[in-house]
C-alpha positions in Angstrom: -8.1 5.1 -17.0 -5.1 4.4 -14.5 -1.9 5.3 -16.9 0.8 1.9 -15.2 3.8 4.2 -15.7 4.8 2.9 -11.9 4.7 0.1 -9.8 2.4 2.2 -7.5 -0.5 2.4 -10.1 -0.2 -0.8 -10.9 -0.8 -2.0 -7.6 -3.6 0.0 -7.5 -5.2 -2.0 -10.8 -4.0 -5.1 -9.3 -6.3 -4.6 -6.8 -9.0 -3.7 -8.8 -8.6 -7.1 -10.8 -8.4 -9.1 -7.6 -12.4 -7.7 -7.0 -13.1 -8.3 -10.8 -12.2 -12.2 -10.3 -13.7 -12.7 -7.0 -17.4 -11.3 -8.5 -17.3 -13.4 -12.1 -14.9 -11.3 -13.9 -15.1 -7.8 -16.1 -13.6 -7.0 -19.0 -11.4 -4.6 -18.7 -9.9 -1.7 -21.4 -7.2 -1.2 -20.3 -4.7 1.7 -21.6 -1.4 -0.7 -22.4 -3.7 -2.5 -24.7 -3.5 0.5 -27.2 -0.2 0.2 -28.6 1.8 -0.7 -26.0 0.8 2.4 -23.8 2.4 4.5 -26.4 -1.3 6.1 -27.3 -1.0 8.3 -23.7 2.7 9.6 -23.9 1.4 12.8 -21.2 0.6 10.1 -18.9 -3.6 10.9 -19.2 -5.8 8.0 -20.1 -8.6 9.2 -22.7 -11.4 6.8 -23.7 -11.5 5.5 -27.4 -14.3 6.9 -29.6 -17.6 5.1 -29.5 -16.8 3.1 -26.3 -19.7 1.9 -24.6 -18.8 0.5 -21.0 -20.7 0.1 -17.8 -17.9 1.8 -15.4 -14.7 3.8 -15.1 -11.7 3.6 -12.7 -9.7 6.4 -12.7 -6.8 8.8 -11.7 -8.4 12.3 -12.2 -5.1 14.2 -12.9 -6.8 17.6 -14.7 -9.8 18.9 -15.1 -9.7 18.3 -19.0 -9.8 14.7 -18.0 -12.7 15.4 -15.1 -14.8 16.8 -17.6 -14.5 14.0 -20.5 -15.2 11.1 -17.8 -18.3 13.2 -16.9 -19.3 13.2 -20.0 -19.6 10.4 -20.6 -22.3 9.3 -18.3 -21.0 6.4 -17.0 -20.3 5.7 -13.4 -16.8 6.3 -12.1 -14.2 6.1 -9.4 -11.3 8.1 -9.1 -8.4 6.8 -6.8 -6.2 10.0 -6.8 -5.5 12.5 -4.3 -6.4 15.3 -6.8 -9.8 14.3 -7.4 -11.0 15.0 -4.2 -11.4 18.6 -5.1 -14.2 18.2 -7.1 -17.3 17.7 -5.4 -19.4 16.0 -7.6 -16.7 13.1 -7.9 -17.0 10.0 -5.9 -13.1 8.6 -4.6 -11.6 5.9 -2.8 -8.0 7.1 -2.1 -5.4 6.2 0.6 -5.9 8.3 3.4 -4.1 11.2 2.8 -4.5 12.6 6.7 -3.2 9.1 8.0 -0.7 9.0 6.0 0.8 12.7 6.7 0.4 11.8 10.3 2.5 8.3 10.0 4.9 10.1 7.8 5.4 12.8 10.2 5.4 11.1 13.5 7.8 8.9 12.5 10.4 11.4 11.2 10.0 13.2 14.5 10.7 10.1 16.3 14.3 10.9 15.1 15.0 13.7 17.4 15.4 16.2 14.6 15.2 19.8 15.2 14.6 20.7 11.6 12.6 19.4 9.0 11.8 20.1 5.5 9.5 19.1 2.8 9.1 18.6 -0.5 5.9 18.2 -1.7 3.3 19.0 -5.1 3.3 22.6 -7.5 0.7 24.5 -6.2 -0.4 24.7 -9.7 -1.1 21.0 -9.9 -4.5 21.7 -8.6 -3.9 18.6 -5.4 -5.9 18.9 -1.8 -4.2 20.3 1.6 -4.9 17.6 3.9 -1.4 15.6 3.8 0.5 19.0 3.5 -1.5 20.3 6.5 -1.2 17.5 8.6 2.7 16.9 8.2 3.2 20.8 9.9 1.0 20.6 12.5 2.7 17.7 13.8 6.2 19.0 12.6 5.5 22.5 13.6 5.3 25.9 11.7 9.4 26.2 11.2 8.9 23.2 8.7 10.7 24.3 6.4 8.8 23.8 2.8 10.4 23.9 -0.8 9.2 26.1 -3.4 9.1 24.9 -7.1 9.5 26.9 -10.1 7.3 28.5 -11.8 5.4 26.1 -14.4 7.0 27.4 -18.1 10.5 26.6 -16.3 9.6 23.4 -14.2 11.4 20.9 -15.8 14.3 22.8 -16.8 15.4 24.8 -13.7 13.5 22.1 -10.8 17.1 20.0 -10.2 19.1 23.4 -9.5 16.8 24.6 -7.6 16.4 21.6 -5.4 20.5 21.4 -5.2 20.8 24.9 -3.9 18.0 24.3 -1.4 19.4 21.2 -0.5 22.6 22.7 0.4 21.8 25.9 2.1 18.9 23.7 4.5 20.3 23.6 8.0 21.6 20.0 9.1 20.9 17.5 10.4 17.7 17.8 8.9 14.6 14.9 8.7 12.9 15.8 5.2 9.4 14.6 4.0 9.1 13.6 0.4 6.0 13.7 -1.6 6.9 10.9 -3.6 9.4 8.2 -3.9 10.9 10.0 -7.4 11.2 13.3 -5.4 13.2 10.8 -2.7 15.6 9.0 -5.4 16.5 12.9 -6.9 17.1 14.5 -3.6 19.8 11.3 -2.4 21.5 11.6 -5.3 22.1 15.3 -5.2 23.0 14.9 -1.5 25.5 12.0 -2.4 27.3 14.0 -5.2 27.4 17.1 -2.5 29.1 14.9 -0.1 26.4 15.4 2.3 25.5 12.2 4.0 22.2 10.2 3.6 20.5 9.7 6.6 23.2 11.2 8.8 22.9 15.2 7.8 19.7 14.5 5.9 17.4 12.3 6.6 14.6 11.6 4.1 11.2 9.3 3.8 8.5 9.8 1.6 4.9 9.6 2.0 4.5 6.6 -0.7 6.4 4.0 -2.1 6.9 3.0 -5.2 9.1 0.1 -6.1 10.1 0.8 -9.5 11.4 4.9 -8.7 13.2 3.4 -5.1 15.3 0.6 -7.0 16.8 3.1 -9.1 17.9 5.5 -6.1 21.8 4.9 -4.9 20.5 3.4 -1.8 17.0 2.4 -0.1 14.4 4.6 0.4 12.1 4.7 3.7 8.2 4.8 2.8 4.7 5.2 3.5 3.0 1.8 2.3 -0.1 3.4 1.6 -2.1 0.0 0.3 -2.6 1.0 -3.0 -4.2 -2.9 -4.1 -6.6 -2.2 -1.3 -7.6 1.5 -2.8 -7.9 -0.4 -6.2 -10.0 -3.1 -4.2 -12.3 -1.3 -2.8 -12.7 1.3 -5.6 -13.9 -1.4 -7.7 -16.3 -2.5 -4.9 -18.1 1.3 -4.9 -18.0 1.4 -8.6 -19.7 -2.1 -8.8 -22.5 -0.9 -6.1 -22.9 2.4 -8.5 -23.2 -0.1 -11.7 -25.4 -2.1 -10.0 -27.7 0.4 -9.3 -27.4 0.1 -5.5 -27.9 3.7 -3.6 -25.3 6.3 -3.9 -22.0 5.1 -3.3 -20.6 8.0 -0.3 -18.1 10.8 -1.9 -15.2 9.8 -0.5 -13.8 6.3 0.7 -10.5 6.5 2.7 -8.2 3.8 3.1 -5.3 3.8 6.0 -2.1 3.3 5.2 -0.2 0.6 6.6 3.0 1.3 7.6 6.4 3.3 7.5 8.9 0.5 6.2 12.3 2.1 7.3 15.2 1.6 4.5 18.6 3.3 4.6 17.8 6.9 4.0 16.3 7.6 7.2 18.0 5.0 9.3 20.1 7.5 11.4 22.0 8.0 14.5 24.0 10.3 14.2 23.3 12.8 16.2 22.9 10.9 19.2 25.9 10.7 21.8 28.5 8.6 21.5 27.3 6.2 24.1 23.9 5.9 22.3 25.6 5.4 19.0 27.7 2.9 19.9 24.5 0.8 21.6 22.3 0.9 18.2 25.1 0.1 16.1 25.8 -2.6 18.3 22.3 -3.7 18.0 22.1 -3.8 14.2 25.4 -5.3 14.2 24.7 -8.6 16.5 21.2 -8.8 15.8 21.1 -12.3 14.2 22.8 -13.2 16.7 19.8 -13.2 19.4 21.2 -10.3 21.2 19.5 -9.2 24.8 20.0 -6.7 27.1 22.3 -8.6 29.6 24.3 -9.2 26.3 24.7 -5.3 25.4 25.2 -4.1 28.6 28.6 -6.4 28.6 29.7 -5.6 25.2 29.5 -2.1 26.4 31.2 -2.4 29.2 28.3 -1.9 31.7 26.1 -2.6 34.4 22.9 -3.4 33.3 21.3 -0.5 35.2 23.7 2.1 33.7 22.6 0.7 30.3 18.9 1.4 31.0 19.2 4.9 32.7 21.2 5.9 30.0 19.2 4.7 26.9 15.9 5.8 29.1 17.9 9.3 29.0 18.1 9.9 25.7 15.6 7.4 23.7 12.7 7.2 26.8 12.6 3.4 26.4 14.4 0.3 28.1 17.2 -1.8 25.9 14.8 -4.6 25.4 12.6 -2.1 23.8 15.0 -0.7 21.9 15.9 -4.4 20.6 12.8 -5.2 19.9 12.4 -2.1 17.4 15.1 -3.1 15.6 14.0 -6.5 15.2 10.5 -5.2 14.1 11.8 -2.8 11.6 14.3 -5.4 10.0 11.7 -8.1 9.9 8.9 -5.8 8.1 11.7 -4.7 5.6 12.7 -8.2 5.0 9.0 -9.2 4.5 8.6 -6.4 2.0 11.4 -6.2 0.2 12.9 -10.1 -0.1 11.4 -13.6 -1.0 13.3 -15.2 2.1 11.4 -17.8 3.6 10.2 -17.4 7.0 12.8 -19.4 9.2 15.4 -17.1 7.0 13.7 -14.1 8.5 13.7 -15.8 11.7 17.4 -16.6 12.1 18.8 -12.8 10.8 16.0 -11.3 13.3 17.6 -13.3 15.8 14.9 -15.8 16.8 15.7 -19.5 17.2 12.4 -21.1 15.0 9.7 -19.4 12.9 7.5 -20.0 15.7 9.2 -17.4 18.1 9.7 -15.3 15.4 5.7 -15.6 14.7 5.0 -15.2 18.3 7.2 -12.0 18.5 5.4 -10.9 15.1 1.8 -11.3 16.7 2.4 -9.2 19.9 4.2 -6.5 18.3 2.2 -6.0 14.9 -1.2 -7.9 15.7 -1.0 -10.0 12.5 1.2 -13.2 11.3 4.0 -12.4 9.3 2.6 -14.1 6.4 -0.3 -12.1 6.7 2.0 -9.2 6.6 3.7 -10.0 4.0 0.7 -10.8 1.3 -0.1 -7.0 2.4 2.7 -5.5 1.1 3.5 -7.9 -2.2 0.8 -10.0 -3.5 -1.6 -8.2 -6.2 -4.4 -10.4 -5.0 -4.1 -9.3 -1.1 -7.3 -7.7 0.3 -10.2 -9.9 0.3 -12.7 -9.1 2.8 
């Protein structure tokens, strides 16, 4: 009962299907089977009449919907956020703590002195814990938006988020909810001639790719692992079905990264001299660029080019370099089908084994390994 309106939920029933295959197959109802999907236009999954299955998966998005799946007796799994509020409900959800805490630390990383977020309606009934965690590391200034009122949500929401968009103080890093709530906000920046990521910076706590490709430019993201949560949510619900002991209440999966995109990739703000050296950087990456290198295209010594980036980014030029190639090579991993001595060369590596080798020390897994996290449905077997 997982309505595939995004790429996000269908990751999540990718994963689920990956288990199915590896322990001699289910057979799966699954909602686009009715009509072409057309049978749930609210987005809510309901079970036919007179179905008689051994298990549920499911995205517990109201208590209408709570109350039907208890009903009807069968073991189930939720893997939403918003089912964690009932009690009686067993859940295997990305990590909503970890993710708040990736999501905010690296947005503070940034050097903003303002943030803002963006997050669920009250009314929608969803758990504190990502809310909560996101202020205490950003602080108590954070600086949340309010939504309308439920009668006039979709009517009045887009104002509302224009005029609080414009009267936020900037520069400003802001926190999404969701990768939708990202794509809306850049485009009312963009046709406010305020500048994405330089006045506001924004990253969300999920990604999903079908609401980011239709933003006006890339959107930074939590991968949260959603095949993994449909994984192992069909490993509980198998133990339940099986009549094994009580499958634990919650099951929490961490997320696995931030993957940095153009909304967020700022610099703005820092001095000119700073600037200059990351744009630099990005500039000549491909082009295996070192320390030695940048110190001379600025025009300095080597040692002035470390106290002065240890000034204002507390870490060496090398370290800065090798962040840069990081990010790039994680969004080139996740978001292309380049081969791997493709990545290499624009990272700035001479083979695919330094690149590898790099990869290892920095991340702790191959590339390749990487990579089937973040695209292949089938990823995940442990």
């Amino acid at each position: 009962m997982i309505q595939a309106s995004n790429n996000f939920s269908r990751r999540i029933i990718l994963g689920a299907s990956a288990y199915s295959r590896l322990h001699g197959g289910w057979d799966f109802l699954y909602p686009a089977t009715s009509t072409n999907g057309l049978q749930f236009p609210k987005g809510e999954v309901a079970l036919p009449e007179g179905w008689d299955g051994d298990g549920i998966l499911f995205r517990c998005t109201s208590d209408t919907l709570w109350s039907k799946v208890q009903n009807s007796g069968c073991p189930a799994v939720n893997v939403s956020w918003r089912g964690l509020k009932y009690d009686q409900s067993v859940s295997v959800v990305a990590d909503p703590a970890k993710c708040g805490e990736m999501v905010a630390s690296y947005i503070a990383s940034k050097q903003f002195q303002v943030f803002g977020y963006v997050g669920v309606p009250h009314w929608q009934g969803y758990p504190s814990q990502l809310f909560d965690t996101i202020q205490n590391i950003l602080g108590p200034d954070l600086i949340v938006f309010e939504f309308p009122d439920k009668k006039k949500y979709r009517t009045v929401l887009r104002q509302k988020l224009c005029r609080w968009v414009r009267e936020l103080p900037k520069p400003i890093g802001i926190v999404t909810w969701s990768t939708d709530q990202a794509r809306i906000l850049i485009s009312i920046c963009l046709s406010q001639g305020i500048s994405v990521p330089n006045d506001v910076s924004i990253v969300t706590c999920e990604y999903d790719e079908l609401s980011a490709a239709l933003a006006p430019i890339s959107i930074s993201g939590v991968f949260q692992n959603p095949n993994q949560v449909g994984f192992e949510a069909a490993q509980t619900l198998h133990g339940m079905m099986s009549g094994q002991s009580s499958a634990p209440p919650i099951g929490l999966v961490p997320p696995v990264d931030v993957i940095e995109r153009e909304s967020s990739k700022v610099v703005a703000f820092y001095d000119d001299f700073t600037q200059n050296c990351l744009r630099l950087i990005d500039h000549h990456l491909a082009h295996g660029i070192n320390a030695t290198k940048l110190a001379s295209e600025m025009d300095v010594s080597r040692r002035t080019l470390e106290i002065k980036l240890s000034r204002t980014l507390d870490r060496s030029p090398s370290a800065v370099i090798d962040e840069f190639k990081v990010r790039k090579a994680k969004r080139l991993l996740s978001d292309t089908n380049l081969f791997l001595d493709d990545i290499a060369r624009r990272t700035g590596f001479s083979s695919p084994s330094a690149f590898t080798r790099f990869f290892k020390r920095h991340l702790g897994c191959a590339p390749s390994e990487y990579r089937s996290v973040h695209v292949s449905g089938d990823f995940g077997i442990a």
